[in-house]
C-alpha positions in Angstrom: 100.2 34.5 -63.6 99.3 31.3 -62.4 98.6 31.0 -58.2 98.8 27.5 -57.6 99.4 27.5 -53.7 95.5 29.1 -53.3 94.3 26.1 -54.9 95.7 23.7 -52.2 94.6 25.1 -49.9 91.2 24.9 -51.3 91.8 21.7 -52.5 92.5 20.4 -48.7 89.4 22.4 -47.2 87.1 20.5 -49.3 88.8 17.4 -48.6 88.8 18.1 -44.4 84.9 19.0 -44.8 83.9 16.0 -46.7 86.1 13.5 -44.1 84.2 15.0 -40.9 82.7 12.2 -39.3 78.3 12.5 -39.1 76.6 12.3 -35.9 73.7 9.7 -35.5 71.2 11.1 -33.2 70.8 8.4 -30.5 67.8 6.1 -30.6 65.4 5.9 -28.0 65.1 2.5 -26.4 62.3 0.8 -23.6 62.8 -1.0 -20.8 60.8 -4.4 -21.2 61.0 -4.4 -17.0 58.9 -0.9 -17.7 56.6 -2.1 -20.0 55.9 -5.2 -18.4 55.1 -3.1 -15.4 52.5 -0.9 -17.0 50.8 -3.7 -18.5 50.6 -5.5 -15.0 49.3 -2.2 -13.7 46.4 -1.3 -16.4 45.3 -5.3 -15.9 45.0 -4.9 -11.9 43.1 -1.9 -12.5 40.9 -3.8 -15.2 40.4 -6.3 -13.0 39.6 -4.3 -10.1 37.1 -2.3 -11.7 35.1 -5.3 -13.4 35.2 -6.8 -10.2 33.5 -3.5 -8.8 31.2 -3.7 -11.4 30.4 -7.3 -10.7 29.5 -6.8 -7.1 27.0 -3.5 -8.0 25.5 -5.9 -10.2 24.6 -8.4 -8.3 23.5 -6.1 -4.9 21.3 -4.4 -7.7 20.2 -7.8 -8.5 20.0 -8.9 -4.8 17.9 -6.0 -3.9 15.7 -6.6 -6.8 14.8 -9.7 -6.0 13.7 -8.4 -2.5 12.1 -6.0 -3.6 10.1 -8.2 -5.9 9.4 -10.9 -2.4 8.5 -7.8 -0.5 5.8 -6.6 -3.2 4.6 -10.2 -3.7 4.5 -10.7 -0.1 2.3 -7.5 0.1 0.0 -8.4 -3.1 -0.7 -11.6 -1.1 -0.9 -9.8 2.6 -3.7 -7.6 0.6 -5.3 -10.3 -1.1 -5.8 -12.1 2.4 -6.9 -8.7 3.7 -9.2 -8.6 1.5 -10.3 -12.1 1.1 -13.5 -13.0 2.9 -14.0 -9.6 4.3 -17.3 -7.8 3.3 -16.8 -4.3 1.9 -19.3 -1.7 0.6 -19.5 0.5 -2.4 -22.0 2.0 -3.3 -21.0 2.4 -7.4 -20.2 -1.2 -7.9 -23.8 -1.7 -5.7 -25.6 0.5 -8.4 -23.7 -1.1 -11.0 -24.3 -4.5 -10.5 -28.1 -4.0 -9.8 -28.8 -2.4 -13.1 -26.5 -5.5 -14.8 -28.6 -8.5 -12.8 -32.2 -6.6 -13.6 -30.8 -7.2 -17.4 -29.4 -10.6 -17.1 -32.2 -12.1 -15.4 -35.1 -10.4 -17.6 -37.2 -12.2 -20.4 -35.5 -13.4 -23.5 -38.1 -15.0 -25.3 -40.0 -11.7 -26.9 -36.5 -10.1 -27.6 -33.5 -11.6 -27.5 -31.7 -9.5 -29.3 -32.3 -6.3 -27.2 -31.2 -8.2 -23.8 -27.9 -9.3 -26.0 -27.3 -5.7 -26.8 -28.2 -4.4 -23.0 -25.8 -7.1 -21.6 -22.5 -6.5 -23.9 -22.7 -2.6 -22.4 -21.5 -4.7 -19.0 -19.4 -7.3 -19.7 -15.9 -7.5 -21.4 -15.2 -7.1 -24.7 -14.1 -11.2 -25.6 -17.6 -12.3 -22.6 -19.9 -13.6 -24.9 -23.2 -15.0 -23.5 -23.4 -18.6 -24.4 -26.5 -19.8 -26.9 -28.0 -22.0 -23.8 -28.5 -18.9 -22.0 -32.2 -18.4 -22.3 -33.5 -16.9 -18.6 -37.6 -17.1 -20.3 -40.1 -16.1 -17.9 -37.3 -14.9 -15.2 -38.2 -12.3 -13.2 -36.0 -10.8 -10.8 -37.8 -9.7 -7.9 -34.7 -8.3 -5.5 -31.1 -8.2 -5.1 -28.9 -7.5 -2.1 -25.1 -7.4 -2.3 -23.5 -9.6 0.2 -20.2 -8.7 0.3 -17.3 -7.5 -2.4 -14.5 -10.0 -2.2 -11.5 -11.6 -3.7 -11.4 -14.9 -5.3 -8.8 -16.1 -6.9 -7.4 -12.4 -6.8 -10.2 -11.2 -9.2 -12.7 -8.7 -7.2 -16.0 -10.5 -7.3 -19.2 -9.2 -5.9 -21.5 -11.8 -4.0 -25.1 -11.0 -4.5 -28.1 -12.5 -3.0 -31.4 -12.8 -4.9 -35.0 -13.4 -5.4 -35.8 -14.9 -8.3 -39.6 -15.6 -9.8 -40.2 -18.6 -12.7 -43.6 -19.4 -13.2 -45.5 -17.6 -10.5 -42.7 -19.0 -8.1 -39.8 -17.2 -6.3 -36.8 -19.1 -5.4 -33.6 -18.0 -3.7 -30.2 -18.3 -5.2 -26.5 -16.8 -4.0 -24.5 -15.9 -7.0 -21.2 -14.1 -7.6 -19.8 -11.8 -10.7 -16.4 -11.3 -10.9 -15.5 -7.5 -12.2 -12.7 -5.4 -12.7 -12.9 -1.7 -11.8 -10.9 1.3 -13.2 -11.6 4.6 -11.3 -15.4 4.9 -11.9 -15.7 2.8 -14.6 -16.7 -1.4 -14.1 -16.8 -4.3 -16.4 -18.2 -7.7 -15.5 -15.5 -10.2 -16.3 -17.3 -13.3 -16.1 -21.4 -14.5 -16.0 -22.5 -14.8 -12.6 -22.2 -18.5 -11.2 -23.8 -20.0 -8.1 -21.6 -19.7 -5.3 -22.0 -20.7 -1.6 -23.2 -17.9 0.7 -20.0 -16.2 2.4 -20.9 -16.0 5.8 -18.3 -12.8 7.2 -19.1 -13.0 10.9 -15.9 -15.1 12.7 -13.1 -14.6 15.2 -10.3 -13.4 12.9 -8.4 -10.9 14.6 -7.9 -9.5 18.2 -9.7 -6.7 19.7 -8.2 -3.6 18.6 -7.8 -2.1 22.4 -7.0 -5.6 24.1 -3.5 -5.8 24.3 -2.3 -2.6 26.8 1.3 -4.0 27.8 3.1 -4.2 31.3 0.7 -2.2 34.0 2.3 0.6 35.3 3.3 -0.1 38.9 3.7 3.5 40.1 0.6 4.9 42.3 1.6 8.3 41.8 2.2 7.9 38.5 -1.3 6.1 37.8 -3.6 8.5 40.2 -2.4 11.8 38.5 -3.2 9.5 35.1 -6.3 8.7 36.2 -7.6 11.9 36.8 -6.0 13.6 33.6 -7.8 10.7 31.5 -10.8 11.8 33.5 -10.8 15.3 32.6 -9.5 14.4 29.1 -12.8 12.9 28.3 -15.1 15.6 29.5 -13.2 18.3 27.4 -13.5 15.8 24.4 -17.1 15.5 24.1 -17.8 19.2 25.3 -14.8 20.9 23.1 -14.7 21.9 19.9 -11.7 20.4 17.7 -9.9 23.7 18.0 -10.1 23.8 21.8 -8.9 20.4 21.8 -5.2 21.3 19.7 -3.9 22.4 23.3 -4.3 18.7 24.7 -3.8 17.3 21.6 -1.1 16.1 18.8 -4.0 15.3 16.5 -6.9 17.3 18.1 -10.5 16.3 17.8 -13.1 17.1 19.6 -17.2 16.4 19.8 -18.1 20.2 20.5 -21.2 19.0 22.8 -22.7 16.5 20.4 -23.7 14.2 23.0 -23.6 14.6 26.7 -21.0 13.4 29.1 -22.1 10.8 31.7 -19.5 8.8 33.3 -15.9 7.1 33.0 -15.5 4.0 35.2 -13.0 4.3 37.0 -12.5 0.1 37.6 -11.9 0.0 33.6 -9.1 2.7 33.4 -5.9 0.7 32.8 -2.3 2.0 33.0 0.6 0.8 30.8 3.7 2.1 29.5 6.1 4.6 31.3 6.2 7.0 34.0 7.1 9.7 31.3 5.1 7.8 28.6 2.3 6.4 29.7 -0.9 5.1 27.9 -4.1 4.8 29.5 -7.2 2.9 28.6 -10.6 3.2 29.7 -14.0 3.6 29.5 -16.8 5.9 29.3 -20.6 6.4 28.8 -21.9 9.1 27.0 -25.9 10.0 26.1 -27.8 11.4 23.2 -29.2 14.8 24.2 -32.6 15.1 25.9 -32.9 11.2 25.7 -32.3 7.8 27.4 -29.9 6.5 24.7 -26.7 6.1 26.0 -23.2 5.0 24.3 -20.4 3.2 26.3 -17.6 3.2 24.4 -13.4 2.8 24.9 -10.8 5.1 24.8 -7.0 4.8 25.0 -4.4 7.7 25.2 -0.6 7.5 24.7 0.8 10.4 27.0 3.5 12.2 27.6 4.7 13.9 30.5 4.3 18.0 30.5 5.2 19.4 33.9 2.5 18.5 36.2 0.0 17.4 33.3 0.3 15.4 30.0 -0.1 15.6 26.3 -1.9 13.3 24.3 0.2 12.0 20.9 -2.0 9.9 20.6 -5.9 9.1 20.8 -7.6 5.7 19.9 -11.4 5.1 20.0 -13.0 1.6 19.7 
C-alpha cells in the first residue's frame, strides 16, 4: 500500500527550505571624514614632536657653544694669568739644572755619551741638530728666572754663566717643557730669549678698594674697638680659641708679640649690620727689635652687642 500524500508533504518541505532567502552579514564601512581626521591628528602630533625635538637640539647646541666660549675664555684668562708672572717650583728647578749641566758640557771627547744623556730629557721626535757642538763649554751657574707661558707652552727662563776659553759670559735662555704630574720633558732646545723683567704695576692692591665709609659713629666706635681687641686675641690665641670669633678661625698662639694698631688707619665700610673694617697693625719678633706692620680687614656681622668675623683678609 502505497502512501502518496506523505510524500508531498515532504516533497513541499524540501522545496520551502531550499527557497528561504540567505542573510548577508552587513559589511563594515569607514567614514573618509574619520579617517581624514586621524591622519590630520597623527601629522600635528608628528609635527609637534619634531618641532620639540628641534628646539632641544639647538638649546643643546646653543649651550654648547657657550660652554665652549666660556672654557676658551678661561684657557686664555689663565694663560694671561700666567703669562709674564714668575712662579717657583722646585722639581722643574731640579730638573732643568741637571738638563743645562748636560747640554752645555764638552762634546768634543764624547759625543756620543752627551747624545745619550740629553735624549733622557727631551721629547721623543727633539733631535739635537749635527751643528750642535758646545766644545770647551763649561757651565759655571744657573738661576731660574721665572716659569712662564709663551705661546701657551710652559717655558722656563733661566739665567746663566757660561765659560769658553778661560772666559765667562752671560746669556738668558728659555726651554719650553711639558709636565705630567712629576714627570718633565723638554720640548724644544733652549733659545736666547730677552730677560723677562716681572716687577710692574699690573693689578690693584689687594686691600685698596674698602667701598662707601660707614657714616654711623656709633656704629664705627663699637667697630673700632672690636677690630682692636680682635687683633690682640689673633696673635696671642691659639686657632682653637679663635673658632668663637671666627667663621674660618686662625690664630698666631703668641708667635710674635702684639705692639700696636693705629687707630688713624682703621677704615669702616659696609653696613651697620655688616660692616668691614680695615686697618693696621704692628707686631714684633720676640725678645727683638724686629717689628712687622702689616694690614688686616674683617667682614663683620652683627652679634648682640659684639660681632663675628666671616671673614678675615691679611696683606
Amino acid at each position: 500500500m502505497v502512501n502518496i500524500p506523505k510524500l508531498k508533504i515532504n516533497f513541499e518541505y524540501e522545496k520551502n527550505k531550499k527557497e528561504k532567502p540567505i542573510k548577508i552579514p552587513k559589511a563594515h564601512t569607514l567614514n573618509l571624514g574619520r579617517v581624514r581626521s586621524i591622519v590630520l591628528i597623527i601629522l600635528i602630533g608628528l609635527f609637534i614632536y619634531f618641532s620639540y625635538v628641534l628646539i632641544l637640539a639647538n638649546a643643546t647646541a646653543h649651550k654648547n657653544k657657550t660652554l665652549q666660549q666660556t672654557v676658551g675664555a678661561l684657557s686664555h684668562r689663565i694663560d694671561q694669568e700666567n703669562a709674564g708672572t714668575t712662579s717657583y717650583n722646585p722639581l722643574v728647578d731640579q730638573y732643568m739644572t741637571q738638563f743645562l749641566k748636560v747640554y752645555y758640557s764638552p762634546a768634543s771627547d764624547d759625543s756620543d755619551t752627551r747624545t745619550k744623556q740629553l735624549t733622557q730629557y727631551l721629547a721623543n721626535n727633539l733631535t739635537l741638530p749635527s751643528t750642535d757642538k758646545n766644545t770647551d763649554l763649561k757651565l759655571v751657574s744657573s738661576t731660574l728666572n721665572g716659569i712662564f707661558t709663551v705661546d701657551s707652552v710652559k717655558t722656563a727662563q733661566y739665567n746663566l754663566t757660561v765659560e769658553a776659553n778661560n772666559k765667562q759670559s752671560q746669556l738668558t735662555v728659555d726651554i719650553p717643557y711639558q709636565q705630567d704630574n712629576e714627570k718633565l720633558t723638554v720640548t724644544g732646545l733652549p733659545y736666547v730669549a730677552n730677560f723677562i723683567d716681572s716687577i710692574g704695576h699690573v693689578g690693584q692692591s689687594r686691600l685698596a678698594n674698602t667701598g662707601k665709609t660707614l657714616t654711623s659713629e656709633q656704629t664705627t666706635t663699637k667697630v673700632a674697638k672690636f677690630t682692636k681687641q680682635f687683633a690682640q686675641k689673633y696673635v696671642s690665641s691659639s686657632t682653637k680659641d679663635m673658632a668663637f670669633l671666627m667663621a674660618d678661625p686662625v690664630g698666631l698662639d703668641g708667635a710674635v708679640d702684639f705692639v700696636s694698631l693705629d687707630d688713624s688707619t682703621i677704615k669702616v665700610a659696609g653696613t651697620t649690620k655688616h660692616p668691614i673694617v680695615t686697618a693696621t697693625m704692628t707686631v714684633k719678633v720676640h725678645d727683638s727689635d724686629i717689628k712687622q706692620v702689616q694690614t688686616i680687614r674683617l667682614y663683620l656681622k652683627q652679634q648682640a652687642s659684639t660681632y663675628f668675623v666671616t671673614k678675615f683678609i691679611q696683606a
